[in-house]
C-alpha positions in Angstrom: 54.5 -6.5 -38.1 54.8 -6.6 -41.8 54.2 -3.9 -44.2 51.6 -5.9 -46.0 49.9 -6.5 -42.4 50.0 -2.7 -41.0 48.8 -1.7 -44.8 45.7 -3.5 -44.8 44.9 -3.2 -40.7 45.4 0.7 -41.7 43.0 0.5 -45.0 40.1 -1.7 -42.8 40.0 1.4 -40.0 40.1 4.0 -42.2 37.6 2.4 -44.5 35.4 1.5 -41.8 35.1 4.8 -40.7 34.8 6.1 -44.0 31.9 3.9 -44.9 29.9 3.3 -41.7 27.5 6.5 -41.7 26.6 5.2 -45.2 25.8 2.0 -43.8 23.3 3.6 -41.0 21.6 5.6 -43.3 21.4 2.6 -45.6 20.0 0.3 -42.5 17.0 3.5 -41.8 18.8 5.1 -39.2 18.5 9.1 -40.5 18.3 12.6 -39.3 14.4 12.7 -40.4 13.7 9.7 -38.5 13.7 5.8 -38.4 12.6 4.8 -42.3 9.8 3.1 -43.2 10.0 -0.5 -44.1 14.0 -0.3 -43.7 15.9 -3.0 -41.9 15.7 0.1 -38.4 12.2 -0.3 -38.4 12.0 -3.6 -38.3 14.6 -3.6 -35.7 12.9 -1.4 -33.4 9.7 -2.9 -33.9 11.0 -6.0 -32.3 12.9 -3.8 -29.6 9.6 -2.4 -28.5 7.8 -5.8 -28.5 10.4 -7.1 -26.7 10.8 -4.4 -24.1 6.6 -3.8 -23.4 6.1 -1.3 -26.1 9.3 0.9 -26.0 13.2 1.5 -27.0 15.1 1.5 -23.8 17.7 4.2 -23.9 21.4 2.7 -24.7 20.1 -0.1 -26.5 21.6 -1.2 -30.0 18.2 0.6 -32.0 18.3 3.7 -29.7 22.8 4.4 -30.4 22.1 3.6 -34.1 19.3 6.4 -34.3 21.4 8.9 -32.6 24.0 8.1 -34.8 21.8 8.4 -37.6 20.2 11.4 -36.1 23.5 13.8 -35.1 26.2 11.4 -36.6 29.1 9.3 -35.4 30.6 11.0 -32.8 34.4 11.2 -31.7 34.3 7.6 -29.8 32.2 6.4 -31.9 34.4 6.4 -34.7 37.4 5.5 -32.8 35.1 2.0 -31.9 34.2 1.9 -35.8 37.7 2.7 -36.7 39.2 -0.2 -34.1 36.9 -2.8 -35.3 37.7 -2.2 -38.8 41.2 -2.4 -38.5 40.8 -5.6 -36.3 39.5 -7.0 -39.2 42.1 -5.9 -41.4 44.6 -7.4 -39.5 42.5 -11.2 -39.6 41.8 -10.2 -43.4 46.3 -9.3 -43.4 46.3 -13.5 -42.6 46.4 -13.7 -46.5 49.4 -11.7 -46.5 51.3 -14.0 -44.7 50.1 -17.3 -46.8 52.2 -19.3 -49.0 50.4 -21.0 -51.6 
């Protein structure tokens, strides 16, 4: 692997975890709650409608609020962290480019 290509797969994971409680509590997803008129409660609006009126437990709504709720826990971040740098790494593509 290239030092251009571990630098940037590096940067996405760490930025990714760096960035992605911001981007919970910027969806709704916070301690006090699912916000009003925020991009969570529109999502668990049509959650309940499509599951007969409720949230079932593991869904995408229900991890986001605990997240949002007690934070991103250990494997949670590791998850965060591999997508990020898997991104990096397609992002690193630029790296190898001649133009």
């Amino acid at each position: 692997m290239d030092p251009c290509t571990m630098i940037v797969t590096g940067v996405g994971g760490a930025l990714a975890v760096a960035v992605a409680p911001a981007a919970v509590a910027a969806a709704g997803f916070t301690a006090g709650g699912i916000a009003v008129g925020s991009v969570a409660s529109w999502m668990m609006s049509v959650a309940a409608v499509a599951n007969g009126g409720g949230v079932v437990a593991g869904s995408v709504v229900a991890v986001l609020q605990s997240a949002g709720a007690a934070g991103i826990g250990a494997a949670g971040q590791a998850a965060v962290g591999a997508v990020g740098a898997a991104l990096g790494a397609a992002a690193s593509m630029v790296c190898n480019s001649t133009v």
